[in-house]
C-alpha positions in Angstrom: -63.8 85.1 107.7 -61.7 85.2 104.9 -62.6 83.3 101.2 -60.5 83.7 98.0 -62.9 84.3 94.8 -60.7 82.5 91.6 -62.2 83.7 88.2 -61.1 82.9 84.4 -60.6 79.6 84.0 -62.2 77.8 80.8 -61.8 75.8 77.7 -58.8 77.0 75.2 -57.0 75.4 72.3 -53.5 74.8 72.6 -51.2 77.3 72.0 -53.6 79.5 73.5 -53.6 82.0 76.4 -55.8 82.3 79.8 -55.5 84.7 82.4 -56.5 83.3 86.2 -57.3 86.2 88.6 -58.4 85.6 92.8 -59.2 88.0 94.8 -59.6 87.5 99.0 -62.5 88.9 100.7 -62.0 89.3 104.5 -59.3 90.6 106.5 -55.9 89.0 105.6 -53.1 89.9 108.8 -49.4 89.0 107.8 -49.8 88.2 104.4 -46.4 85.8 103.8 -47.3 84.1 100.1 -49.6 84.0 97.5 -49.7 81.6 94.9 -51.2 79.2 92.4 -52.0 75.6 92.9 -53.1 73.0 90.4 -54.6 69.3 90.7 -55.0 67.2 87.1 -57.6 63.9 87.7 -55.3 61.4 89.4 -52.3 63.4 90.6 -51.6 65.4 93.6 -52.2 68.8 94.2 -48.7 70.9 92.6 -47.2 74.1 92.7 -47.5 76.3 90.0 -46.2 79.3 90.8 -45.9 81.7 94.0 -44.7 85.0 95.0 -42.8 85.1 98.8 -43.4 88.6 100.5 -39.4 88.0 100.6 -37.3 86.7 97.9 -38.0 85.6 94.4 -41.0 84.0 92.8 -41.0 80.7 92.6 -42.2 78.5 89.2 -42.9 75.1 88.7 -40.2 73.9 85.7 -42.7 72.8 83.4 -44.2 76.4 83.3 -41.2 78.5 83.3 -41.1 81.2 80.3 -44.8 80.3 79.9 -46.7 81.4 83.2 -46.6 84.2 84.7 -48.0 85.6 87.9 -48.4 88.9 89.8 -50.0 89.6 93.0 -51.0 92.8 95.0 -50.4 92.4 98.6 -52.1 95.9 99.7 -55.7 94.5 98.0 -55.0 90.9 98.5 -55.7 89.8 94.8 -53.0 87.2 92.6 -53.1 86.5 89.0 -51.6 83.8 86.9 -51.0 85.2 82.9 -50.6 81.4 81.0 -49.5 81.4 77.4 -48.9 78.8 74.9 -50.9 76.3 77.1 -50.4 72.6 76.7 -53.2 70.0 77.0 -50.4 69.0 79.9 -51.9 71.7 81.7 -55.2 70.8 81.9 -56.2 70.9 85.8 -57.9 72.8 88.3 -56.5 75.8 89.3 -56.2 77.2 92.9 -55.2 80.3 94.7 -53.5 80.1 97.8 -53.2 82.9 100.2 -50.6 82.0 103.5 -50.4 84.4 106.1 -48.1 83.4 109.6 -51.1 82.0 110.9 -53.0 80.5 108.4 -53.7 79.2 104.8 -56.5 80.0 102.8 -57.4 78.1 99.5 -59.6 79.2 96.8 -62.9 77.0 95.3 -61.0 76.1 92.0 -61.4 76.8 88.7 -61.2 74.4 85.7 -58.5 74.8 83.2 -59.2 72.7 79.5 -56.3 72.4 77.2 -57.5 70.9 73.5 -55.5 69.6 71.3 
């Protein structure tokens, strides 16, 4: 059985930096993506940013030159580096691991943007 484990989320002025880090437990087969999801109270679930096994990462525009992620696909673990937050940013934070078969979601973390 495979679970992702998200870790550093928290409260941070803005202008500030946080640094988002899953790792997944389990054995993974045919890893394809991994990326970062997040959900603000009253809005939809939104991309963030995600790394293809082929082609170029993707980020959402409103991140762009602020967020960046890395991933490992031999240990399974993805990280999101986010500078200069906004309070825009505020949200929960997801990992997201997709393999050919499957997709696997992490618990969450809160993000806090003051202002």
């Amino acid at each position: 059985q495979v679970q992702l484990v998200e870790s550093g989320g928290g409260l941070v002025q803005a202008g500030g930096s946080l640094r988002l880090s899953c790792a997944a437990s389990g054995r993974l087969l045919g890893l394809n993506v991994m990326g970062w999801y997040r959900q603000a109270p009253g809005k939809q679930r939104e991309l963030v940013a995600a790394i293809p096994r082929r082609g170029t990462i993707n980020y959402a525009d409103n991140v762009k030159g602020r967020f960046t992620i890395s991933g490992d696909s031999a240990k399974n673990t993805v990280s999101l580096q986010m500078n200069s937050l906004k309070p825009e940013d505020t949200a929960v934070y997801y990992c997201m691991l997709q393999t050919y078969a499957n997709v696997y979601w992490g618990q969450g973390t809160q993000v806090t943007v003051s202002s």
